[in-house]
MDAnalysis code that builds the backbone (N, CA, C; Angstrom):
import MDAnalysis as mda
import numpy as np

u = mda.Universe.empty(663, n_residues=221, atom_resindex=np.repeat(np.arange(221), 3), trajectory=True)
u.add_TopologyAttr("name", ["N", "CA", "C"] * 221)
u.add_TopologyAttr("resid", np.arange(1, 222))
u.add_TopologyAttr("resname", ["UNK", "UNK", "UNK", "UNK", "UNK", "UNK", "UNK", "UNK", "UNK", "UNK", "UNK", "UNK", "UNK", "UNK", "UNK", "UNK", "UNK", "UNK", "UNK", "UNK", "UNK", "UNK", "UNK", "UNK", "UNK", "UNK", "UNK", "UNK", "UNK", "UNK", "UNK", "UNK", "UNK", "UNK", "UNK", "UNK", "UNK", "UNK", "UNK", "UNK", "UNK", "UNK", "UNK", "UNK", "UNK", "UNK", "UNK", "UNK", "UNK", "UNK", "UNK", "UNK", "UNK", "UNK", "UNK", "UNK", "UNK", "UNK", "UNK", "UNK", "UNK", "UNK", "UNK", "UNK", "UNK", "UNK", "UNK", "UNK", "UNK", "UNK", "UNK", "UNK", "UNK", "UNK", "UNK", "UNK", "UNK", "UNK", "UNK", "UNK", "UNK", "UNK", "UNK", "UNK", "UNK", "UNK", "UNK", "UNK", "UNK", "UNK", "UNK", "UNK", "UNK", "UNK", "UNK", "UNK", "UNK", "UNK", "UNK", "UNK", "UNK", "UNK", "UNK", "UNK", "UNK", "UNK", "UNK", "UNK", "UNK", "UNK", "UNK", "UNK", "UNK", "UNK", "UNK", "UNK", "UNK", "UNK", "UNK", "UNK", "UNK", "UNK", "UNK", "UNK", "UNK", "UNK", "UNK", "UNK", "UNK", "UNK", "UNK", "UNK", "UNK", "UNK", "UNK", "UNK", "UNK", "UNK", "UNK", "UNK", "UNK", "UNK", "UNK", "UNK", "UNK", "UNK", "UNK", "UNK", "UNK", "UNK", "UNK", "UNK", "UNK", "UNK", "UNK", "UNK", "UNK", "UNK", "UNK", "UNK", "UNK", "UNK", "UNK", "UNK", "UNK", "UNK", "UNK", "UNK", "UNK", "UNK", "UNK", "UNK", "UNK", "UNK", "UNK", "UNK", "UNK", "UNK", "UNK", "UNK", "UNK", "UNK", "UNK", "UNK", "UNK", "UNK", "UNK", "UNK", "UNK", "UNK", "UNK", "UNK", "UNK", "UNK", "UNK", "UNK", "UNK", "UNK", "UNK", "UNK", "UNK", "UNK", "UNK", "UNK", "UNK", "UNK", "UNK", "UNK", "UNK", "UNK", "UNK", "UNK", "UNK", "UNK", "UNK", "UNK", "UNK", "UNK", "UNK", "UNK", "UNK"])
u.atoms.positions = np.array([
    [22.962, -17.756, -8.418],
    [21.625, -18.000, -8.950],
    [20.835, -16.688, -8.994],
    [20.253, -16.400, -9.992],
    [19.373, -15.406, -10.161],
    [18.302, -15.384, -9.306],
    [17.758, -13.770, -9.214],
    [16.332, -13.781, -8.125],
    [15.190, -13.511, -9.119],
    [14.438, -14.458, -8.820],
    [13.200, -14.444, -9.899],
    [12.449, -12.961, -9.685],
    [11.646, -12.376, -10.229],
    [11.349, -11.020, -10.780],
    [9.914, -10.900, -11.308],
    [8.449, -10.713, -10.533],
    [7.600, -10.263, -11.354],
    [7.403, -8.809, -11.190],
    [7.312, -7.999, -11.790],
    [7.297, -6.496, -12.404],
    [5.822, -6.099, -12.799],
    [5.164, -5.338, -11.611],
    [4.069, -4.900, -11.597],
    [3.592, -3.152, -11.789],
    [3.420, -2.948, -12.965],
    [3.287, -1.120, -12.978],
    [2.268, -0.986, -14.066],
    [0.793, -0.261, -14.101],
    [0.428, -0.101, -15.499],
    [0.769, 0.390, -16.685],
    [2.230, 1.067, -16.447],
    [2.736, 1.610, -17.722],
    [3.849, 0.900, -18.177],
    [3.676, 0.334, -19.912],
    [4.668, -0.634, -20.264],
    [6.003, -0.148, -20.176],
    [6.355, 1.502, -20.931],
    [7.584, 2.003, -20.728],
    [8.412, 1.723, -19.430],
    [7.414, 2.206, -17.973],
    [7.802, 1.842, -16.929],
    [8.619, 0.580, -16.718],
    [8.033, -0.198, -17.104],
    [8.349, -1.813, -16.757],
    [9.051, -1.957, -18.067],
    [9.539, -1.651, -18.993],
    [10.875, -2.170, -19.720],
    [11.885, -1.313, -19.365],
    [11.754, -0.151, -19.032],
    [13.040, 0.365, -18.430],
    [13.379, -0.247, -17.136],
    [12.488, -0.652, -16.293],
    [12.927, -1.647, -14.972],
    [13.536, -2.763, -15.201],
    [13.188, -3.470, -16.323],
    [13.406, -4.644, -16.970],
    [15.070, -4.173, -17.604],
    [15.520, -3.241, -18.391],
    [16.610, -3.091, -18.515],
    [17.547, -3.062, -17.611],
    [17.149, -2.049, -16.217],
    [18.042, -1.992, -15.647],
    [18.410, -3.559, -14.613],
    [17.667, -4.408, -14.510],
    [17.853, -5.387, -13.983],
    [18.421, -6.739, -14.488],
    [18.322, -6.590, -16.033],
    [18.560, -7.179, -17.367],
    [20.555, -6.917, -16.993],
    [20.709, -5.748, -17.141],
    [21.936, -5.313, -17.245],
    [22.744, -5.938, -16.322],
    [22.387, -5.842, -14.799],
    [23.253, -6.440, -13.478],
    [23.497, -7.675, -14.004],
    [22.578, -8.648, -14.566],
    [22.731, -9.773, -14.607],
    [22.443, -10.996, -13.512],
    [22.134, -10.540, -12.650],
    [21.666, -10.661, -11.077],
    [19.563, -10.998, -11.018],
    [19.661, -10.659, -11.757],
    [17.873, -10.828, -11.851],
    [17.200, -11.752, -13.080],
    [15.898, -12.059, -12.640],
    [15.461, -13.061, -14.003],
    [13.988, -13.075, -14.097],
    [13.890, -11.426, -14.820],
    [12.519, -11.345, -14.633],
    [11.206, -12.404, -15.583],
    [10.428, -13.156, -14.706],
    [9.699, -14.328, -14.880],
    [8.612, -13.096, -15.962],
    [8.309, -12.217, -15.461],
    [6.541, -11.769, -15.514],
    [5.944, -10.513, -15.758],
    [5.654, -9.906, -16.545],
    [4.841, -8.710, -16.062],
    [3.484, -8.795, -16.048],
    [2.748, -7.270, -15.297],
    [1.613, -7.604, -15.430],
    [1.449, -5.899, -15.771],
    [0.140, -5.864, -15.973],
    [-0.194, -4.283, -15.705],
    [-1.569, -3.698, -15.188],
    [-1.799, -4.840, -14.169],
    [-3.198, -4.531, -13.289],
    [-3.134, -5.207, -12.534],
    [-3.431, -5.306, -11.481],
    [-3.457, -6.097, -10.052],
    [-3.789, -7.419, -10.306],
    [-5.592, -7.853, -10.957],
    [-5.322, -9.309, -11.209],
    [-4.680, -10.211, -11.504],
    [-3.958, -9.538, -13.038],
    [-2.837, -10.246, -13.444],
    [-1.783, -10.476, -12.905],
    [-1.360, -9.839, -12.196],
    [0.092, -9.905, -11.115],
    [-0.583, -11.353, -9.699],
    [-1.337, -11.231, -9.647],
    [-2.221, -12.665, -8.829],
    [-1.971, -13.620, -9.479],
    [-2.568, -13.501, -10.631],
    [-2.693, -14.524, -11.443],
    [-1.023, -15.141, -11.734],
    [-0.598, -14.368, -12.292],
    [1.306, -14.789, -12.626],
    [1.898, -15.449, -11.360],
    [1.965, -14.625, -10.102],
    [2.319, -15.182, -8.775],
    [2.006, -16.521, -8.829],
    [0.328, -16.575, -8.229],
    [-0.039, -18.064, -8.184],
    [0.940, -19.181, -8.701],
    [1.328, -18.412, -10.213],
    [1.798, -19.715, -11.079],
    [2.920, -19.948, -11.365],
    [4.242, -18.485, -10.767],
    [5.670, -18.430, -10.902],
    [6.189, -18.547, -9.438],
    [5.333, -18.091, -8.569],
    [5.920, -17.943, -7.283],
    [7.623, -16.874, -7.288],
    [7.463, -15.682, -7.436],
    [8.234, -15.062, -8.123],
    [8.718, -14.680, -6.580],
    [10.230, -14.883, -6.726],
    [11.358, -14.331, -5.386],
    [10.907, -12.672, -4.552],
    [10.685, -11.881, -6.140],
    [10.404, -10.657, -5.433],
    [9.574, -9.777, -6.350],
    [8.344, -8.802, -5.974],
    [7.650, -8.441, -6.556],
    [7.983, -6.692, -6.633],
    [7.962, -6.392, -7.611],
    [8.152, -4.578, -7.806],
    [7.095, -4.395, -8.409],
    [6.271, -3.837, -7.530],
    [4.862, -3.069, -7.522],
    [4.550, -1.922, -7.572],
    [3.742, -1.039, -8.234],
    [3.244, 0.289, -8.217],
    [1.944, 0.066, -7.645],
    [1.708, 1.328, -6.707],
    [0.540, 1.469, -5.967],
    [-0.892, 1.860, -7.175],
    [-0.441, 2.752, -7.853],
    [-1.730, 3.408, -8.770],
    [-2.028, 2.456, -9.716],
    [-2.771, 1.777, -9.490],
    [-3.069, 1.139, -11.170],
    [-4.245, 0.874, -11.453],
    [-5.052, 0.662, -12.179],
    [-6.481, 0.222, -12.503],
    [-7.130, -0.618, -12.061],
    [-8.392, -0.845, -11.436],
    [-8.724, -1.688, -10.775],
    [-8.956, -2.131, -9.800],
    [-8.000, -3.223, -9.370],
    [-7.876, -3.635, -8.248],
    [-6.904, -2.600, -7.341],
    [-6.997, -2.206, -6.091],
    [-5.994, -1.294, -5.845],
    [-4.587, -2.210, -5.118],
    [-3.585, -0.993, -5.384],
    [-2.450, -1.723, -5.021],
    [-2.505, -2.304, -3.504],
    [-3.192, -1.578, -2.848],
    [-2.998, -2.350, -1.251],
    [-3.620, -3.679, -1.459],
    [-4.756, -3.761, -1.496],
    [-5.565, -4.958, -1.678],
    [-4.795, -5.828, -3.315],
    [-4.071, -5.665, -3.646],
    [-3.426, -6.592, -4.615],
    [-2.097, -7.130, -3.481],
    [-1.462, -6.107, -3.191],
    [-0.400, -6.776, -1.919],
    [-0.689, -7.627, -1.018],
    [-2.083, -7.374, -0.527],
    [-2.467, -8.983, 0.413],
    [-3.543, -9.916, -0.402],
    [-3.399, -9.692, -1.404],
    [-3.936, -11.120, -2.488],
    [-2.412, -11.822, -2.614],
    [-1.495, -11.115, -3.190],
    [-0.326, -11.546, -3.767],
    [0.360, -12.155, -2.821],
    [0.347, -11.884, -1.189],
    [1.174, -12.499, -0.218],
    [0.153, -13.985, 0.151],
    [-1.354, -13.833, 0.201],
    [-1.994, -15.198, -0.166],
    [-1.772, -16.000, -1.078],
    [-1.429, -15.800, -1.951],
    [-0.933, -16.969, -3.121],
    [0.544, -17.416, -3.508],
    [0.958, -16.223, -3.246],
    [2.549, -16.558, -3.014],
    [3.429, -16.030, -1.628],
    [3.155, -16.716, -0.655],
    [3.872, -16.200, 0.812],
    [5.157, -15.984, 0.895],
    [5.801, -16.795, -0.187],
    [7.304, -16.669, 0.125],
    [7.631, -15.426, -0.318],
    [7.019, -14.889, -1.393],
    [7.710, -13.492, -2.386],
    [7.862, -12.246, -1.284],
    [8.623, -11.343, -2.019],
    [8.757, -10.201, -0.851],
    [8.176, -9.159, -2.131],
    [7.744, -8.485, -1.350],
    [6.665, -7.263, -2.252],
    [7.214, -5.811, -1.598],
    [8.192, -5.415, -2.815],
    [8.425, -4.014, -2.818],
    [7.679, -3.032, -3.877],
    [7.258, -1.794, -3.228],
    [6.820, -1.587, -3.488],
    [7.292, -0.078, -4.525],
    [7.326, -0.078, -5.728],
    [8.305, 1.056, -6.485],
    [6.992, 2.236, -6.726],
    [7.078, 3.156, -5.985],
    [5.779, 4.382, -6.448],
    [6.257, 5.757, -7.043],
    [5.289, 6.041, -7.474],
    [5.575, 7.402, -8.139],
    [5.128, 8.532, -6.917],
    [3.616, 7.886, -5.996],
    [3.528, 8.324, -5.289],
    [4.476, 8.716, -3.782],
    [4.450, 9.843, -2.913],
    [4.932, 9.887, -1.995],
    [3.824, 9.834, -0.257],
    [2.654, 9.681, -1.045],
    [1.411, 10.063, 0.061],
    [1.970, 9.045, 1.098],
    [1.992, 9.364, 1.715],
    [2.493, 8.934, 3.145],
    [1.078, 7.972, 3.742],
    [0.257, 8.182, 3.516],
    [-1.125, 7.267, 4.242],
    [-1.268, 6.360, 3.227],
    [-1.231, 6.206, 1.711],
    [-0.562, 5.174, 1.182],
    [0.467, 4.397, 1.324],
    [1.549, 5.230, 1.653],
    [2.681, 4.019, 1.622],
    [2.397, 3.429, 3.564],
    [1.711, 3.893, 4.233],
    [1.473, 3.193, 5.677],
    [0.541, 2.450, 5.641],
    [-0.119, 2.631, 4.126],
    [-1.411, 1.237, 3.998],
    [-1.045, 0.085, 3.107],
    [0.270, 0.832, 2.304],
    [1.252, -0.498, 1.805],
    [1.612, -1.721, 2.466],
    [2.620, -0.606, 3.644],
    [3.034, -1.330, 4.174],
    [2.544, -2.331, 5.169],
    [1.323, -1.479, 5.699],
    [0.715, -2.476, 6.942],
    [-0.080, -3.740, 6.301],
    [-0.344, -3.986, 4.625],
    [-0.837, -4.795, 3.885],
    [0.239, -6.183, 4.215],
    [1.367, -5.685, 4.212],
    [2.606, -6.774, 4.255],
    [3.664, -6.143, 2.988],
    [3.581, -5.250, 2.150],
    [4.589, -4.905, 1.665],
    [6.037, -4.768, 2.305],
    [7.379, -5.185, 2.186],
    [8.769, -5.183, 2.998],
    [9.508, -4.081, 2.857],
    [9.334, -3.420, 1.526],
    [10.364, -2.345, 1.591],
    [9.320, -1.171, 0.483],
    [9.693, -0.679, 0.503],
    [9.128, 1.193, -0.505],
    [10.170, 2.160, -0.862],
    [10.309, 1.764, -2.318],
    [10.868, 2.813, -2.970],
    [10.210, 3.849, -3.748],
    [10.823, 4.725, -4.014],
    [10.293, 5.906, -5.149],
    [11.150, 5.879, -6.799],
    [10.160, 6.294, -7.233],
    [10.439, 6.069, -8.947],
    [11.301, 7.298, -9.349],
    [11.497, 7.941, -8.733],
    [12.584, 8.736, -9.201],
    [13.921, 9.005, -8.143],
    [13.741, 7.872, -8.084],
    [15.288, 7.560, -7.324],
    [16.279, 7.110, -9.225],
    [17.633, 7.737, -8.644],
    [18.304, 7.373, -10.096],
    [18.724, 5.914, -9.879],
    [18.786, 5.064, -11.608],
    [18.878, 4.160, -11.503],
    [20.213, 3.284, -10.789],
    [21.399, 3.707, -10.468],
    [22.041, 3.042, -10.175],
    [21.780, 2.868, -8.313],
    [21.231, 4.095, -8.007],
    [20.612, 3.979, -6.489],
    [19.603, 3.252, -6.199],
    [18.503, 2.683, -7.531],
    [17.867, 1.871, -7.034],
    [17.872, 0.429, -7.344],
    [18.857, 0.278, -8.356],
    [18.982, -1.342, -8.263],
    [20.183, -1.610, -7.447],
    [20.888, -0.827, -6.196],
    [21.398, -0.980, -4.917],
    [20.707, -1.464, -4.231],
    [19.188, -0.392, -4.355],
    [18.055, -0.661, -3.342],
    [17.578, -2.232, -3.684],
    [17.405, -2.237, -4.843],
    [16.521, -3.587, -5.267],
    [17.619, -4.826, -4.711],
    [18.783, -4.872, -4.642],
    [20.026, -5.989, -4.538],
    [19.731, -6.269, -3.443],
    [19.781, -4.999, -2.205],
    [19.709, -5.247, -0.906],
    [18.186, -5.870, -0.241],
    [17.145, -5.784, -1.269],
    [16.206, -6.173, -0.666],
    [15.962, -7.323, -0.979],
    [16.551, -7.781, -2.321],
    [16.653, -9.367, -2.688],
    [17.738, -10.113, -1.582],
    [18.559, -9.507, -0.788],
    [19.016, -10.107, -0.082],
    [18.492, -10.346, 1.478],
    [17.166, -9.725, 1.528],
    [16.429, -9.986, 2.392],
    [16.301, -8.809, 4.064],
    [17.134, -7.450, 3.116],
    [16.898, -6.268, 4.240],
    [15.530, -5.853, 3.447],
    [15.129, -4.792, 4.485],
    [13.638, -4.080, 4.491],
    [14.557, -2.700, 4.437],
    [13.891, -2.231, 3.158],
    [14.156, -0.676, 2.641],
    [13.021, -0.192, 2.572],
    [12.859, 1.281, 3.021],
    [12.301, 2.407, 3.487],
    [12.889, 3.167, 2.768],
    [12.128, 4.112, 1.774],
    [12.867, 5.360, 1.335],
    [12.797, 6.454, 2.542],
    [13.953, 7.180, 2.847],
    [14.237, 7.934, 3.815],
    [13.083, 8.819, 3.923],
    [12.677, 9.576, 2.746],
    [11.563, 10.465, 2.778],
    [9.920, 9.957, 3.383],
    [9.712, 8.624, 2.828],
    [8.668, 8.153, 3.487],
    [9.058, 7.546, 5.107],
    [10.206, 7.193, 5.200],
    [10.483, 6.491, 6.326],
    [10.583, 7.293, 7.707],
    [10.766, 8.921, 7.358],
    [11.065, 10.251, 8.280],
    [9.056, 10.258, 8.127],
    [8.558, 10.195, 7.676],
    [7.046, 10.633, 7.867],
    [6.153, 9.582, 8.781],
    [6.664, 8.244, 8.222],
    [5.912, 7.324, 8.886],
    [5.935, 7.361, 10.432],
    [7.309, 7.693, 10.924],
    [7.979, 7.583, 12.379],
    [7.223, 8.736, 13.178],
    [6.879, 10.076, 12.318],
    [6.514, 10.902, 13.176],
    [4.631, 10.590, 12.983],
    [4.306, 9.446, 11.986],
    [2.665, 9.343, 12.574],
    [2.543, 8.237, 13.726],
    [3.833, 7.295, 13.845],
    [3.677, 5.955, 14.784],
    [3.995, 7.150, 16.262],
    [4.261, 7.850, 16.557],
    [4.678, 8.522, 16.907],
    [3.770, 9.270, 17.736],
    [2.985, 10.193, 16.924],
    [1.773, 10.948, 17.266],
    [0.429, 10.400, 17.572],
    [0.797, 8.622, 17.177],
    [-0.770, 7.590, 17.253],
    [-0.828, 7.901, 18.742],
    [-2.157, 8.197, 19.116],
    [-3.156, 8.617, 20.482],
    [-3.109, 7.577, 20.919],
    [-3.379, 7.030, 22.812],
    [-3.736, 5.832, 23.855],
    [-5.038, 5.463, 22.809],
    [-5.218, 4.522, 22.350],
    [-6.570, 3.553, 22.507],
    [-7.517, 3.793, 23.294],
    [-8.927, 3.478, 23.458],
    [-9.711, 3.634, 24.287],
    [-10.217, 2.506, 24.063],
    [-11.147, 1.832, 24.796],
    [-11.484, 0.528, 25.021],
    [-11.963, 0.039, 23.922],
    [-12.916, 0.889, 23.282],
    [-13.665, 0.735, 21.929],
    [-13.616, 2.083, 20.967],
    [-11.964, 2.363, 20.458],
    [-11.730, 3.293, 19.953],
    [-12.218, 4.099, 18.804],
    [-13.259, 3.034, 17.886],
    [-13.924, 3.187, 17.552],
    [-15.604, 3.832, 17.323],
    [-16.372, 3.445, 18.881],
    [-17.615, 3.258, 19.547],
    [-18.391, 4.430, 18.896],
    [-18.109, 5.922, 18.568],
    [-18.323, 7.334, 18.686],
    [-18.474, 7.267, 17.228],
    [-18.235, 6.406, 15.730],
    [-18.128, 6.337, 14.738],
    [-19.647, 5.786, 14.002],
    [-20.210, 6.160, 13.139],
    [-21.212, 5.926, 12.335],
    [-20.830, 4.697, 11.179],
    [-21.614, 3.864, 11.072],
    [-21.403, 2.814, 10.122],
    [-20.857, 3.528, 9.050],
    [-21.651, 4.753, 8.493],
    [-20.877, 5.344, 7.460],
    [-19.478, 5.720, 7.388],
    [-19.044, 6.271, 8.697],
    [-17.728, 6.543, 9.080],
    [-17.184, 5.341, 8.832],
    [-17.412, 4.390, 9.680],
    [-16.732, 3.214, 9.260],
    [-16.719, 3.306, 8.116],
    [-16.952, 2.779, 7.400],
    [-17.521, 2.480, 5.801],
    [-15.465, 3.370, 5.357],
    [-15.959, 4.648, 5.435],
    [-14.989, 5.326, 4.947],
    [-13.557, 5.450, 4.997],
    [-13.297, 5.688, 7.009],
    [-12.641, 4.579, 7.438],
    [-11.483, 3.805, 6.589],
    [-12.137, 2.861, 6.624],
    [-11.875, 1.486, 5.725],
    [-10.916, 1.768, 4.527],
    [-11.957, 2.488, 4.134],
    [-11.486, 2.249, 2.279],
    [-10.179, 3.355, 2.530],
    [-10.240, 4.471, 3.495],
    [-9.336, 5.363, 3.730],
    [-7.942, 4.726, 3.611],
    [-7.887, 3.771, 4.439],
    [-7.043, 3.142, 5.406],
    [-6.452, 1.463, 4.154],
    [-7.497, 1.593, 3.245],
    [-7.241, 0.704, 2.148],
    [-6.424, 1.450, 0.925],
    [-6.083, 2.545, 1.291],
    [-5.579, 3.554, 0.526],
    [-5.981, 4.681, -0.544],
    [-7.372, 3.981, -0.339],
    [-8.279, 5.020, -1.333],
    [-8.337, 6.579, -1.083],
    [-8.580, 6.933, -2.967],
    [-8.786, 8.418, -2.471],
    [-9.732, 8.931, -2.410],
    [-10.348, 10.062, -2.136],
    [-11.474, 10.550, -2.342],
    [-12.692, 9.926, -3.492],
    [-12.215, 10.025, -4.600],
    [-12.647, 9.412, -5.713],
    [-13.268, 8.527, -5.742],
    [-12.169, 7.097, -4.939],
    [-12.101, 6.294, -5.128],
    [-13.434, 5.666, -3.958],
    [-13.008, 6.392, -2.470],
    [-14.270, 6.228, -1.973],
    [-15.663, 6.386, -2.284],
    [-15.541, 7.424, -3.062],
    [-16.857, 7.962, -3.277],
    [-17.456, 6.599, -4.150],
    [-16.631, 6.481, -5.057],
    [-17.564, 5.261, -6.509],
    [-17.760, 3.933, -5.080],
    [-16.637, 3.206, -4.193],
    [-17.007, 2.553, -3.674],
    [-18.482, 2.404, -2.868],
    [-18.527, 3.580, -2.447],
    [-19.470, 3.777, -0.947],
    [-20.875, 4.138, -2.097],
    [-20.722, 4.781, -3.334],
    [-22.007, 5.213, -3.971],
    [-22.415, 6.498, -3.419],
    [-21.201, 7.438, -3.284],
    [-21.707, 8.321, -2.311],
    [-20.623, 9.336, -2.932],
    [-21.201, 11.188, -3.091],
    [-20.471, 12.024, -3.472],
    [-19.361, 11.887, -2.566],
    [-18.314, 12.983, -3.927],
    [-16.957, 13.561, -2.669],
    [-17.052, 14.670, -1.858],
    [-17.828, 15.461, -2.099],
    [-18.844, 16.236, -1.298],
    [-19.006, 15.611, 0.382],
    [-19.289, 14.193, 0.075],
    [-20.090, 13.602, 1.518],
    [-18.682, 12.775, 1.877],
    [-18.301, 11.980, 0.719],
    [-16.572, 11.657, 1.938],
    [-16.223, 12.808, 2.419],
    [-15.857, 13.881, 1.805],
    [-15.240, 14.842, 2.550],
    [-15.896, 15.168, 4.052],
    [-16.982, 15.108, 3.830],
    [-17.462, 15.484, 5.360],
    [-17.458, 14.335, 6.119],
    [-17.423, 13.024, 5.789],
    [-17.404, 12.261, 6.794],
    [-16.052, 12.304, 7.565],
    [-15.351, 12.309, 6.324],
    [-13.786, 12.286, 6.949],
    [-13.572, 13.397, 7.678],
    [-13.871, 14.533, 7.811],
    [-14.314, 15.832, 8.814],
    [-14.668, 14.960, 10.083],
    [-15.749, 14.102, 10.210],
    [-16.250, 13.983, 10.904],
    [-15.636, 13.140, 11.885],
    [-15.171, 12.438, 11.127],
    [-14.554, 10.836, 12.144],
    [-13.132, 11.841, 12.769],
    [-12.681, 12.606, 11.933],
    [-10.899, 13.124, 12.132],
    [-11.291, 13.679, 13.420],
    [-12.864, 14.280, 13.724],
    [-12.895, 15.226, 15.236],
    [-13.664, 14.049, 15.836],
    [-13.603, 12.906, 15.806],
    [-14.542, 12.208, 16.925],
    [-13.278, 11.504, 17.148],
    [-12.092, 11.248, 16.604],
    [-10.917, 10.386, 16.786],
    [-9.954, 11.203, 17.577],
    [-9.968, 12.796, 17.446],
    [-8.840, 13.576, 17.994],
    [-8.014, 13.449, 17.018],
    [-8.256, 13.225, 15.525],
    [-6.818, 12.824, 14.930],
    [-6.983, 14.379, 14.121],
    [-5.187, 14.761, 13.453],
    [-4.992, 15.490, 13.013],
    [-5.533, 16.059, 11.496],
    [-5.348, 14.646, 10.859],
    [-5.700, 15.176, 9.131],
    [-5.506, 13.328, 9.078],
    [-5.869, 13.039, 7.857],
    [-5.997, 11.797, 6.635],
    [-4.871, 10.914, 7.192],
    [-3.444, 11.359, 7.328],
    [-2.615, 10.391, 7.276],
    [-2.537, 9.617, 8.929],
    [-3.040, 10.960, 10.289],
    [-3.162, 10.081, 11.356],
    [-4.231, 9.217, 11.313],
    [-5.351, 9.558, 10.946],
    [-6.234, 8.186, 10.360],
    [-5.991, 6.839, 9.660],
    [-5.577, 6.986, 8.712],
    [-4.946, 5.603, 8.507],
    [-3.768, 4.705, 9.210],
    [-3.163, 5.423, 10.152],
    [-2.335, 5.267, 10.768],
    [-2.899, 4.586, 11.751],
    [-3.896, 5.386, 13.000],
    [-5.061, 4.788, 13.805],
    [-5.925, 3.793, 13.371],
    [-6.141, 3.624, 12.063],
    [-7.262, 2.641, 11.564],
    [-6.319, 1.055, 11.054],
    [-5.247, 1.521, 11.010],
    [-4.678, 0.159, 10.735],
    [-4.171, -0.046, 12.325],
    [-3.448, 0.534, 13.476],
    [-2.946, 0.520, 14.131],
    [-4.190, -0.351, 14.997],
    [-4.778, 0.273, 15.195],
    [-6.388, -0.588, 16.092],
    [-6.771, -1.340, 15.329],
    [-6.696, -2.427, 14.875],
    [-6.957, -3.278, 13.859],
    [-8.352, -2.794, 13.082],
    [-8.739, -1.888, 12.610],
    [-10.324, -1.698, 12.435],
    [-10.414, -2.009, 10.698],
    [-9.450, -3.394, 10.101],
    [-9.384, -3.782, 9.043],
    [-10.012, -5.145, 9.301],
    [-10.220, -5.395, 10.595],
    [-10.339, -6.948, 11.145],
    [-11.395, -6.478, 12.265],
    [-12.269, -5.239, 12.256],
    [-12.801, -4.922, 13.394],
    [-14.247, -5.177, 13.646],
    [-14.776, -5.775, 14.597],
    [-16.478, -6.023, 14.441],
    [-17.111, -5.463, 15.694],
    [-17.578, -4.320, 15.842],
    [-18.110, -3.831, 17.064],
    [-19.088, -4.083, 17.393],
    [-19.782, -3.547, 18.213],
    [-21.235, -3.087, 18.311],
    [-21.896, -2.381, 17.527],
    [-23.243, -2.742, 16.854],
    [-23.777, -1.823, 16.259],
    [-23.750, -0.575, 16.178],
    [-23.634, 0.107, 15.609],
    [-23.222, 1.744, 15.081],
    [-24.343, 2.489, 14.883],
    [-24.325, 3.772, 15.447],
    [-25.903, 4.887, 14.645],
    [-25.651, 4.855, 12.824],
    [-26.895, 5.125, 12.749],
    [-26.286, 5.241, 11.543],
    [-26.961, 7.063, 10.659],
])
């Protein structure tokens, strides 16, 4: 029996060459595409698709926050995630969303519909390159402190967040209504009140301390 297939990337070329190579095995039966986060919700909801091949960059809605819409409406699907990107604090905000496995888009094709077989059969793939980065931030994550947070400005929070939601600079800035000028310094700011190294031990710490689910004490602001 075939494994059902929705195919999530904003570029159509992308997704008919995925579509070929999965076409070809004969092993796959792709239900769906989409080419923005809503729509890939929307299709789920209504195919309940075996397994999802997702790109992180796309318009809109962002890919993290489309990965835990998509595991709300369809729990059973497994959500891999195919990127062009290699940012390492993305693919650790993929994954901590509930994404199962992460590949890269320029893996050659016969290496990655190996990858794709084995994950329809229900292993968790890690591309080696992201999978050697992630280990040395779980790795370097600092003891907790009671309220690891406490030392952080609502704004920090604020940033934080969206950091750790995978956003970039940019992307914070339009969220928060606030230059990249001023993310940049917040993120300065929180990286020396946390002890953390740079961007990627932050998201690492901010998902790790749940501070996606976090409600403290009021904050300076």
């Amino acid at each position: 029996m075939k494994t059902t297939v929705l195919l999530v990337d904003d570029h159509a070329i992308v997704r008919q060459g995925i579509r070929s190579l999965l076409d070809i095995t004969g092993e796959f039966d792709v239900i769906g595409e989409a080419g923005d986060g809503q729509t890939a919700i929307e299709l789920a909801q209504a195919s309940k698709p075996e397994l999802v091949l997702l790109d992180l960059m796309m318009p809109g809605l962002s890919g993290v926050e489309t990965i835990k819409r998509l595991l709300e409406v369809s729990p059973g699907s497994q959500i891999a995630v195919l990127s062009s990107t290699e940012e390492d604090e993305l693919a650790f905000a993929a994954i901590e969303a509930g994404a199962q496995s992460f590949l890269i888009k320029t893996m050659l094709g016969d290496e990655l519909i190996d990858m794709i077989r084995r994950i329809a059969r229900g292993e968790v793939i890690i591309h080696p390159f992201i999978a050697s980065k992630l280990l040395k931030v779980v790795r370097g994550i600092r003891e907790p402190k009671v309220d690891p947070f406490k030392e952080l400005t609502e704004r920090e929070l604020d940033v934080l967040r969206e950091l750790a939601s995978g956003g970039s600079n940019v992307r914070i800035a339009t969220a928060l209504n606030i230059s990249e000028k001023t993310v940049k310094s917040h993120i300065s700011s929180l990286l020396s009140k946390l002890d953390l190294a740079d961007r990627t031990e932050a998201v690492a710490f901010a998902w790790k301390q749940g501070l996606m689910t976090h409600h403290g004490p009021e904050r300076a602001v």
